[in-house]
C-alpha positions in Angstrom: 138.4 114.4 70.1 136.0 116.5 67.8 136.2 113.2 65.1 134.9 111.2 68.2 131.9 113.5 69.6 130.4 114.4 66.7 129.0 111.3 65.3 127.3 110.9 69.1 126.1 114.6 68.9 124.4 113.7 65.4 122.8 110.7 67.1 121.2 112.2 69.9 120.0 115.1 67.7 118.3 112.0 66.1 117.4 110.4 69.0 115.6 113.6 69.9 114.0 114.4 66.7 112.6 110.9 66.8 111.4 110.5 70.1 110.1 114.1 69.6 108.1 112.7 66.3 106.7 109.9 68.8 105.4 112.5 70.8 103.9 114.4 68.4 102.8 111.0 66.5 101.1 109.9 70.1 99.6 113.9 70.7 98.0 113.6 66.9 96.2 109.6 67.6 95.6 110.9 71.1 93.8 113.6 69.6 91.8 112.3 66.7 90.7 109.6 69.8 88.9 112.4 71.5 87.3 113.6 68.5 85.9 110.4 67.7 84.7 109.5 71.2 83.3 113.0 71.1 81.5 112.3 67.7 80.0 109.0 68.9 78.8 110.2 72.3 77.4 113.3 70.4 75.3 110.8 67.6 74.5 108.6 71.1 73.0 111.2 72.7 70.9 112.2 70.1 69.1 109.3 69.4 68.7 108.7 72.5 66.5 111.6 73.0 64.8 110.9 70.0 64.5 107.2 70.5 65.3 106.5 66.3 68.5 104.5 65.3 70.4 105.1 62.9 69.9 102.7 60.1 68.5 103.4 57.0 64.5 103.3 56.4 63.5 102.1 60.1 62.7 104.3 63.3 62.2 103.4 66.9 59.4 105.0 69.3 57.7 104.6 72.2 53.6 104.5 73.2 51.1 102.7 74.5 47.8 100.8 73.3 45.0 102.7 73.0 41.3 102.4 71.7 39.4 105.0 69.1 37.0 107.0 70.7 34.0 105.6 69.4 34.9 102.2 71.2 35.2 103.8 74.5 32.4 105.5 76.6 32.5 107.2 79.9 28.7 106.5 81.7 27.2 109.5 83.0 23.5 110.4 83.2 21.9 114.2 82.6 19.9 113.3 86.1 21.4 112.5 89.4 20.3 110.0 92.0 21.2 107.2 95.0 22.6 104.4 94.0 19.7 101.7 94.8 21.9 98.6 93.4 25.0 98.0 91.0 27.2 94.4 90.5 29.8 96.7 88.3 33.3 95.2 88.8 36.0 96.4 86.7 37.0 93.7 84.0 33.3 92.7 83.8 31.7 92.3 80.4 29.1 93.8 79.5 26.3 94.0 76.1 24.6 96.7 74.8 21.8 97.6 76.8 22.6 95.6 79.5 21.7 97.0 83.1 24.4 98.7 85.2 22.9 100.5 88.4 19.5 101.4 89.6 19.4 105.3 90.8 16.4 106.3 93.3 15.3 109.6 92.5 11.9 111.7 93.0 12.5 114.1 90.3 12.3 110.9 88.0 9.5 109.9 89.3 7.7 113.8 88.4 9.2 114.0 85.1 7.4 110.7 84.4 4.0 111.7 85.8 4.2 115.3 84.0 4.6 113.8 80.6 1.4 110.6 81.0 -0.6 114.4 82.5 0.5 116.0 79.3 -0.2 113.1 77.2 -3.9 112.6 78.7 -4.4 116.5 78.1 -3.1 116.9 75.0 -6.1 113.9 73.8 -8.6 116.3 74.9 -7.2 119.8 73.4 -6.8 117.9 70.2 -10.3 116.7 70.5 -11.8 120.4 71.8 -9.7 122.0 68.9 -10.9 119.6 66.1 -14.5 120.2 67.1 -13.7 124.0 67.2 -12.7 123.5 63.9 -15.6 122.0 62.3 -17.6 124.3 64.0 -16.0 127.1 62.4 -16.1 125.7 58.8 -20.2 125.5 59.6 -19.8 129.1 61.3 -21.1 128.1 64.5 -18.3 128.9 66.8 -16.8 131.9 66.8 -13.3 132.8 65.8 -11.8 133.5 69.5 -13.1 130.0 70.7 -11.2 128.8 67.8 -8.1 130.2 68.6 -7.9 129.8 72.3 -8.4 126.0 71.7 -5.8 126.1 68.5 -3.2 127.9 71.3 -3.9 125.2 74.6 -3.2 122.7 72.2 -0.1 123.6 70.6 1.1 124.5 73.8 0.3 121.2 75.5 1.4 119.2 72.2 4.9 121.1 73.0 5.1 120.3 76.6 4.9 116.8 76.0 7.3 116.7 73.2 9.9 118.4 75.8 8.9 116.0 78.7 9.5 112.9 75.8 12.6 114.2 74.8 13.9 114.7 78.8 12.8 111.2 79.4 14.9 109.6 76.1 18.4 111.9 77.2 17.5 108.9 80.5 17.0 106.2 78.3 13.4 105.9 78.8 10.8 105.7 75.6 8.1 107.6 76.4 5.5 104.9 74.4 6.3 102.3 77.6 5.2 103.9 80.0 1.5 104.4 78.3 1.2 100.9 78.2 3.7 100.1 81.7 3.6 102.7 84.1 5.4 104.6 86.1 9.2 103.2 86.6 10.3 103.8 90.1 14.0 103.3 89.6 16.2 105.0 86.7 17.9 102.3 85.4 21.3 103.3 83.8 22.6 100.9 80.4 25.7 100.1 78.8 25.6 102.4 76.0 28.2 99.5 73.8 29.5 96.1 74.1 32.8 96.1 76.1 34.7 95.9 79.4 33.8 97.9 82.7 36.5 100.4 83.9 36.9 102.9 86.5 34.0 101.7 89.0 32.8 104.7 90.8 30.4 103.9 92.4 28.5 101.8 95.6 25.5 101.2 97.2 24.0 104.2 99.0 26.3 107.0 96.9 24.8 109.9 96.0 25.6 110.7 91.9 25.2 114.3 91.1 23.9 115.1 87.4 26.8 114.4 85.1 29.2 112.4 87.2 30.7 109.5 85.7 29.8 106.2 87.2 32.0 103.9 85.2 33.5 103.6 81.4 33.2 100.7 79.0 35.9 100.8 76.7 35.6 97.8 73.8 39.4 95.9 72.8 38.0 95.2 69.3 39.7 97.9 67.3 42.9 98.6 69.6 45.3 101.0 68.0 48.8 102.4 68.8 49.8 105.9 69.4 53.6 106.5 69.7 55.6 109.8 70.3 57.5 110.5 67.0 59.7 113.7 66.3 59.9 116.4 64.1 63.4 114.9 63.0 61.6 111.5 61.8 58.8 113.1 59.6 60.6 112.1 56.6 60.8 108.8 57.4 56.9 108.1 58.0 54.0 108.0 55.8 50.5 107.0 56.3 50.6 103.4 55.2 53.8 102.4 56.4 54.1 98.5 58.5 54.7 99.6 62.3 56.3 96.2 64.0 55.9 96.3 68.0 56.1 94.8 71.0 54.5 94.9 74.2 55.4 95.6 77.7 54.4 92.1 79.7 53.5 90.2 76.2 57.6 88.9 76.4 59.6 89.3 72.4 56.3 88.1 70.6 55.6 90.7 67.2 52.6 92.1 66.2 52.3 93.5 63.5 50.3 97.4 62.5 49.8 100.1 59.8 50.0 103.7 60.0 47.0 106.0 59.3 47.3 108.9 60.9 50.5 111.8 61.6 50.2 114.3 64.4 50.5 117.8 62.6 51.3 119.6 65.1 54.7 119.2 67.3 55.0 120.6 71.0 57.2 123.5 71.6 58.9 121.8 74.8 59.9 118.1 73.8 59.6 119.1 70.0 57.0 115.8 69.9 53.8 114.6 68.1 51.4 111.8 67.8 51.3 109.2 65.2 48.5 106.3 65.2 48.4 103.0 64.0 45.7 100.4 63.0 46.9 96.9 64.7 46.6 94.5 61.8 45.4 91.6 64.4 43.8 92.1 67.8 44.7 90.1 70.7 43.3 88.9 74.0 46.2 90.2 76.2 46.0 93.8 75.0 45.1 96.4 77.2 44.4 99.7 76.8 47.4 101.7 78.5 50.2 98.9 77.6 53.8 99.7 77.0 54.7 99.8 73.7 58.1 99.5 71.5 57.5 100.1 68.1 59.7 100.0 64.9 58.3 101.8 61.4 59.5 100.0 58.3 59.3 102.8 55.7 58.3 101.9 52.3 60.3 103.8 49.8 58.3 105.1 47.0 58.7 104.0 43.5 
C-alpha cells in the first residue's frame, strides 16, 4: 500500500510546488505591471503639466500672438473734453496722422488765446528791452530801466515757451495758429499706421484727462510669446526655429525664431516668457490668437 501512495504523494507535492511557482510567477508579472503603468502615468503627468514631449531636441508650448510695444498705442490725451464727432469702428484702418475724434473744450480754447497774448507781448518786451539796451551802451537810460525790461521779457519769453509746449503734448504746433487762428475743436490723431481697437468712445461722452479713447495696434511685426518652464531652459536658445500653429488658421505652419528668454520664473506655476520673431507675417493673424508651438533646438557644434 505504501509502494502505491507514495508515487501519488510525490506528485501532488509537485503539483503544489508548481502551481505554487504559477502563483508566485503571476504575483511577480502582476507586479512589475503596476510598476510600469505607475512609471508611465508618472512621465504622463509630467509632461502634461509642462506641455514638452519627450523626444530629443524639440519642446512643445503654448501662447498667443502678440505685437512689440512700439507697434501698439493706447490713444489718450493730457486734456479732457466732449466728444463733438468720431467714425472709430474697431477693425478700421487708420494712417499716421489721420483724424480720430473732435473734443469740445473751453480750456482749449484759453490755452490757445494765452499763448497768441504771450506771443504779441513777448514782440514788444523784446523790442522795449533791445532799445533799453542801446540806450545803456550810450548811457542814456539808467541801469534799473534796464533790468526791469531785461526781467518782463524773460519772463514773458518763458510763459510762452510753456503755453507752446502745453499746446504740442495736444498735437497742436504753435507756428499754425499765428498764421490760422484759433482751433475750436481739439482734434485727436492716430499717433501710427495700424488697426483701431478697443472703441471707447461716442458722441456726446465726456473724456476725462488721460482716459483712453481707443488703441491702434499695427500687425506688421507680430511676434509670439509662449509659457516655457524652468525644466526646458536647456533646451532653448536665442536663435532657435520655433514651428507653430494657430488656433482658427486649421494645420497650416508658420514658421519663427527665438530672440528673447524670460529670466525670471514665477514662484506658483514655476513659468516664464519666451518671445519669438515670426519669420513671415500673415493677413489672418491677430493679436491674442492661440498658439501651439514646437522649438527645434539647434545643437551646438
Amino acid at each position: 500500500m505504501k509502494k502505491i501512495f507514495i508515487p501519488l504523494i510525490v506528485l501532488a507535492v509537485a503539483g503544489c510546488k508548481d502551481a505554487k511557482n504559477n502563483s508566485v510567477a503571476e504575483a511577480v508579472t502582476s507586479a512589475d505591471t503596476v510598476v510600469v503603468v505607475e512609471q508611465i502615468e508618472e512621465t504622463e503627468e509630467a509632461d502634461a503639466y509642462s506641455s514638452a514631449t519627450s523626444k530629443p531636441n524639440e519642446v512643445l508650448f503654448n501662447g498667443t500672438l502678440v505685437v512689440p510695444p512700439e507697434y501698439q498705442a493706447t490713444v489718450t490725451m493730457v486734456m479732457g473734453g466732449t466728444v463733438k464727432n468720431s467714425k472709430l469702428l474697431s477693425g478700421m484702418a487708420v494712417k499716421k496722422g489721420q483724424l480720430l475724434v473732435t473734443l469740445e473744450n473751453p480750456d482749449f480754447i484759453d490755452l490757445q488765446q494765452n499763448y497768441l497774448d504771450s506771443h504779441a507781448q513777448l514782440e514788444y518786451l523784446e523790442a522795449e528791452y533791445n532799445r533799453q539796451l542801446a540806450l545803456s551802451k550810450e548811457q542814456a537810460a539808467s541801469q534799473k530801466k534796464l533790468q526791469q525790461a531785461k526781467a518782463e521779457y524773460l519772463s514773458m519769453k518763458s510763459r510762452e515757451q510753456a503755453t507752446a509746449a502745453q499746446l504740442q503734448l495736444l498735437g497742436v504746433q504753435p507756428s499754425i495758429l499765428l498764421t490760422g487762428g484759433i482751433r475750436p475743436y481739439l482734434e485727436v490723431l492716430s499717433p501710427i499706421d495700424g488697426y483701431v481697437g478697443n472703441v471707447r468712445i461716442n458722441a456726446g461722452k465726456h473724456i476725462a484727462a488721460g482716459e483712453a479713447l481707443c488703441d491702434v495696434i499695427n500687425k506688421d511685426r507680430t511676434m509670439l510669446r509662449l509659457v516655457a518652464y524652468e525644466k526646458d531652459l536647456s533646451n532653448i536658445h536665442n536663435g532657435d526655429t520655433v514651428e507653430f500653429t494657430v488656433n482658427g488658421i486649421g494645420a497650416q505652419v508658420f514658421r519663427a525664431t527665438l530672440i528673447s528668454v524670460g529670466q525670471q520664473v514665477d514662484e506658483a506655476s514655476r513659468s516664464l516668457e519666451i518671445y519669438a520673431r515670426v519669420d513671415a507675417q500673415e493677413e489672418l493673424f491677430r493679436p491674442g490668437m492661440y498658439v501651439t508651438a514646437r522649438v527645434l533646438h539647434q545643437e551646438k557644434k
